[in-house]
C-alpha positions in Angstrom: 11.4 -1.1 22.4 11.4 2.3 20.9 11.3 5.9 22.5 9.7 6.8 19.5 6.9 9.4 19.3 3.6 8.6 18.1 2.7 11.1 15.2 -0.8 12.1 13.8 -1.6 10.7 10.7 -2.8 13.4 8.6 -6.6 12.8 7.1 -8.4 12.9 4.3 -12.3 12.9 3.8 -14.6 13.0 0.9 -17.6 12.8 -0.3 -20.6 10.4 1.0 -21.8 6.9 0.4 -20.5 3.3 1.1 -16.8 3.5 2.8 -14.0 3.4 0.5 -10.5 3.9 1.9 -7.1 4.3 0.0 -3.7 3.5 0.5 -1.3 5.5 -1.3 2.0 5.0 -2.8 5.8 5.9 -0.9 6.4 8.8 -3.8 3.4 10.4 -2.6 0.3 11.7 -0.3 -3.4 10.6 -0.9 -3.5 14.5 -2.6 -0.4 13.6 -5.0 -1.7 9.6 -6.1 -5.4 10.3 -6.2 -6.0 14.1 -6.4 -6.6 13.8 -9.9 -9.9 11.2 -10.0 -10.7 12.2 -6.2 -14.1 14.1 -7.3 -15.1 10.8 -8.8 -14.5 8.6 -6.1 -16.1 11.1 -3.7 -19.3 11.5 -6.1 -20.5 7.8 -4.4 -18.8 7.2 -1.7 -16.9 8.3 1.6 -13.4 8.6 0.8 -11.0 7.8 3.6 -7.3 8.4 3.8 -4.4 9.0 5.6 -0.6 10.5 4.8 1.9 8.0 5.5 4.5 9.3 7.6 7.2 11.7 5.6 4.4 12.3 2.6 1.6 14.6 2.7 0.4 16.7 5.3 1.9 13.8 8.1 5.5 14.8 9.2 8.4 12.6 9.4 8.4 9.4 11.8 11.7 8.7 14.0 11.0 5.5 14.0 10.6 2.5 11.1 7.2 2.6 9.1 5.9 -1.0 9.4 2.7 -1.8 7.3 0.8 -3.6 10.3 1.0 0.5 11.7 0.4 1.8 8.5 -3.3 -0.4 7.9 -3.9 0.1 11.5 -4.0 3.9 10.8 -5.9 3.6 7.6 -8.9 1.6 9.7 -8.3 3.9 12.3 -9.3 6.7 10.3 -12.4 4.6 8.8 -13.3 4.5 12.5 -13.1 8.1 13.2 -15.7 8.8 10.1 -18.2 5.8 11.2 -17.6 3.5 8.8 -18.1 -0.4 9.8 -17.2 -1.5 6.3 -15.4 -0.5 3.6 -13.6 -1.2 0.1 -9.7 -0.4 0.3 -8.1 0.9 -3.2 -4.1 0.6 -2.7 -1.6 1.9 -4.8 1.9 0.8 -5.0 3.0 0.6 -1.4 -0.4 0.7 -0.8 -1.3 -2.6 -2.0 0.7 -4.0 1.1 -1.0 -1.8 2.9 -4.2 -2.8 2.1 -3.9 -6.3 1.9 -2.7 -5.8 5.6 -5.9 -4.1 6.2 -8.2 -7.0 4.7 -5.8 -9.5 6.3 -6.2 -7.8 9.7 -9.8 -6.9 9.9 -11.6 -9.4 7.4 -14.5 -9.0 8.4 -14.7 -5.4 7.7 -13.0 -4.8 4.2 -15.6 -5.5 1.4 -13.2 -5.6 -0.9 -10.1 -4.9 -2.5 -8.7 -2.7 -5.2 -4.6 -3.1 -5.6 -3.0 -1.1 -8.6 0.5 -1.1 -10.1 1.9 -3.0 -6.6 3.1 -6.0 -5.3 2.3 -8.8 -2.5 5.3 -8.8 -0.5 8.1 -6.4 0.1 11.0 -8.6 -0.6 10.0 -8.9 -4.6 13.9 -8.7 -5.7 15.1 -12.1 -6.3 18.3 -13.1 -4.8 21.5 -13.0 -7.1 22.8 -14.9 -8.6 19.8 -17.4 -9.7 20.2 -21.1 -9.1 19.4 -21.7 -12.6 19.4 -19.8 -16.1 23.3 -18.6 -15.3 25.0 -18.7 -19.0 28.3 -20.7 -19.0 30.2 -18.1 -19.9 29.1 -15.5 -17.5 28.0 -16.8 -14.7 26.6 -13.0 -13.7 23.9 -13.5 -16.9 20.8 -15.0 -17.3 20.0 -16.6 -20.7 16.9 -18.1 -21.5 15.8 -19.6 -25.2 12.6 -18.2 -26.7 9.6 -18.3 -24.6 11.5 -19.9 -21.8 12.8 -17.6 -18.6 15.1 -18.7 -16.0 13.7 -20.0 -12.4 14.1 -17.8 -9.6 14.9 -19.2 -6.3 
């Protein structure tokens, strides 16, 4: 158990139309990953999102961000605007994110969007490979053409 704080997740809200939330990267806010096509989004639908903890508007947490409290403040924030269902649009970190949200409330996400990210946090393969290792150096990986080596 923590004595950790709860913080407010800052909010952003655009636009009208079917619910679309997004999950942003960990280099940056909703402002900084999707500022740039936001007016498009917004021109048909609700745009929900929050700033993750330490990015954005939303300060710093104390504690651990975990991605189970990150989706739960993404929906959260769908809840606060009315919306029953929505699409979520993650980026990055923010695939995770989402995915958490869809796993979590299945019923409710519509369906997913998941750009430049990955499935599960622990992507890096552990070192040294079981297989592939050259002979001579058993810190390399050699492959032949159109083969790659087998990650545990």
């Amino acid at each position: 158990m923590t004595d950790a704080v709860p913080i407010t997740y800052a909010h952003h809200v655009h636009g009208s139309g079917p619910g679309l939330l997004l999950a942003h990267g960990a280099g940056g806010g909703i402002e900084a990953n999707y500022g740039p096509i936001m007016d498009g989004l917004a021109a048909r639908h609700t745009v929900v999102g929050v700033d993750y903890p330490g990015s954005g508007r939303t300060p710093t947490a104390s504690a651990p961000l975990e991605l189970e409290a990150l989706a739960d403040q993404l929906v959260a924030a769908a809840d606060a605007e009315g919306l029953d269902t929505f699409a979520v649009c993650g980026y990055s970190l923010g695939g995770p994110v989402a995915i958490r949200a869809a796993v979590r409330r299945p019923a409710r996400v519509t369906s997913l969007v998941l750009s430049a990210t990955f499935a599960r946090v622990d992507t890096v393969p552990s070192w040294p490979p079981r297989s592939g290792r050259s002979s001579t150096n058993p810190d390399s990986t050699s492959c032949s053409a159109g083969t790659w080596p087998s990650w545990p």
